[in-house]
Each structure stands twice: as structure tokens, then as C-alpha cells.
C-alpha positions in Angstrom: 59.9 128.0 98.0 59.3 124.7 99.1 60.4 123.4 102.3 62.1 119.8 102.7 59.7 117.0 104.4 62.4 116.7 107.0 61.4 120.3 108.3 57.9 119.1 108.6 58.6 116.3 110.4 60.9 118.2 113.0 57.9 120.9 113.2 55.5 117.8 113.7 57.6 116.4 116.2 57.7 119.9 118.6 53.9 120.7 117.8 53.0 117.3 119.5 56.1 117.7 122.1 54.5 120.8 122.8 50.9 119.1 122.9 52.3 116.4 125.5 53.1 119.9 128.3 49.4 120.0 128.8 48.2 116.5 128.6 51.1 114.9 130.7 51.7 118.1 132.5 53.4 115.8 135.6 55.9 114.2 133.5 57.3 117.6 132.6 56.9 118.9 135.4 59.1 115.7 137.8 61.9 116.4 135.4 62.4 119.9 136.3 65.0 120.5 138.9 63.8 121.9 142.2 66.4 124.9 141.6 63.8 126.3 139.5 60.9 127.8 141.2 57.8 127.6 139.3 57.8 124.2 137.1 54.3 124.7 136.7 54.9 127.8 134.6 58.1 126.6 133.3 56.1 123.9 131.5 53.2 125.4 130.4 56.0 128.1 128.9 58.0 125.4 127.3 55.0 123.6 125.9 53.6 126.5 124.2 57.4 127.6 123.0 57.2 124.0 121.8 54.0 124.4 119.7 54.7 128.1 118.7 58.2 127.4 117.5 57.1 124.1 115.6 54.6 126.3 113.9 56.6 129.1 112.7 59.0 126.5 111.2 56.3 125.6 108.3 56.7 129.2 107.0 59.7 130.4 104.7 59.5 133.5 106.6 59.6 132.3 109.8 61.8 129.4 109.6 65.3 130.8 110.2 63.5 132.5 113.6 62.3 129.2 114.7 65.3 127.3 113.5 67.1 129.2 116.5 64.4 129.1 118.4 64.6 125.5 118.8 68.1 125.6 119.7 67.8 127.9 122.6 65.0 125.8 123.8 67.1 122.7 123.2 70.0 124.6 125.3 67.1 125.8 128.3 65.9 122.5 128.9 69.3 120.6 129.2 69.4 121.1 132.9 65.6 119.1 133.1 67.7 116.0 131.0 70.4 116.2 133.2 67.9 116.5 136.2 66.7 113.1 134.8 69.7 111.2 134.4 71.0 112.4 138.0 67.5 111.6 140.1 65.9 108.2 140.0 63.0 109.4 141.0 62.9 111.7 138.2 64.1 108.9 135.7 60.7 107.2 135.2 62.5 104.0 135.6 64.3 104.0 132.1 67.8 102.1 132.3 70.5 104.6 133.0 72.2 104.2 129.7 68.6 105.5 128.3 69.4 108.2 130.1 72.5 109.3 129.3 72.0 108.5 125.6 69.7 111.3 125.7 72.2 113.9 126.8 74.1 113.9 123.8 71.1 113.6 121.6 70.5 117.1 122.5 74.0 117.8 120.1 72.1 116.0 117.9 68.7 117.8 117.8 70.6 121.2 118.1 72.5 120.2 114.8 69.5 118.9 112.9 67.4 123.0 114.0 70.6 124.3 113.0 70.2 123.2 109.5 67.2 125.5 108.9 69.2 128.6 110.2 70.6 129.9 107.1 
């Protein structure tokens, strides 16, 4: 069975997502809200989830698994996006319509993982 290129490109983009927790651990870690105890952990767990997820999504028998992986992760980290339109500090700077352009996109991303679940 081959799998589309668009699945290899969503599993590329969460590999290097992934990637990012540990080489930028800070910028993951600002956007976390301070409700949450341990961002440390909650990145490092996030980034591997990230790579882990985007690997198992390059195997027929794994892709269905990782397909709703992706979506729980998508739903987890929504309060971190939300976090990052509501704080300036946590915004980076980016224009607040960057911002909240990037809340819905998370409909988006769940919809495209979605497509691998079946």
C-alpha cells in the first residue's frame, strides 16, 4: 500500500516540530500557560509525542494510531495557542491577527490528521 505524499509531508512537518522542543526548548516552553506545572516536562513530552507520532504515520500499520494521535495532541496544546494570543509577552511579538489566525488553524490541522484515520 502506498501512502499519499501529503502524509509524508504532515509526518515531516511533526518530526521537525518535534525536533524544534529540544533545540528551541524556551520558545515552547514561554507559551505554556503558568496553570500547568511542569512546562519543562510538558515540552520535552510534547516534542517527543511530536517525533514519535510523525514517525508512526509513515507505516500502513501505524497510521490510523498516529492519525488520532495528532489530533489529541492538536486538542492538548490548544490552551499553549490560546496562551499565546492572550499574553504579549508570550506572543513573540507577532501581530495579533497572526495570532488569532492560528487558533482556528488548529480546525484545520485536526481535519487534515483526520484524513488518515480511516
Amino acid at each position: 500500500m502506498n501512502l499519499p505524499w501529503h502524509l509524508y509531508l504532515m509526518a515531516f512537518l511533526y518530526i521537525i516540530a518535534g525536533i524544534n522542543h529540544f533545540r528551541s526548548p524556551g520558545m515552547y516552553i514561554r507559551i505554556i500557560p503558568p496553570l500547568f506545572k511542569n512546562p519543562k516536562l510538558i515540552n520535552t513530552l510534547s516534542g517527543i509525542a511530536e517525533i514519535l507520532l510523525g514517525l508512526l504515520l509513515m507505516f500502513p500499520f501505524s497510521k490510523k494510531f498516529a492519525a488520532w494521535g495528532i489530533i489529541a495532541l492538536l486538542v492538548a496544546i490548544f490552551p499553549a495557542n490560546l496562551f499565546m494570543f492572550q499574553n504579549k509577552k508570550a506572543s513573540f511579538g507577532l501581530p495579533r491577527w497572526v495570532l488569532f489566525v492560528r487558533l482556528p488553524l488548529q480546525i484545520v490541522l485536526i481535519y487534515w490528521a483526520y484524513q488518515y484515520t480511516f
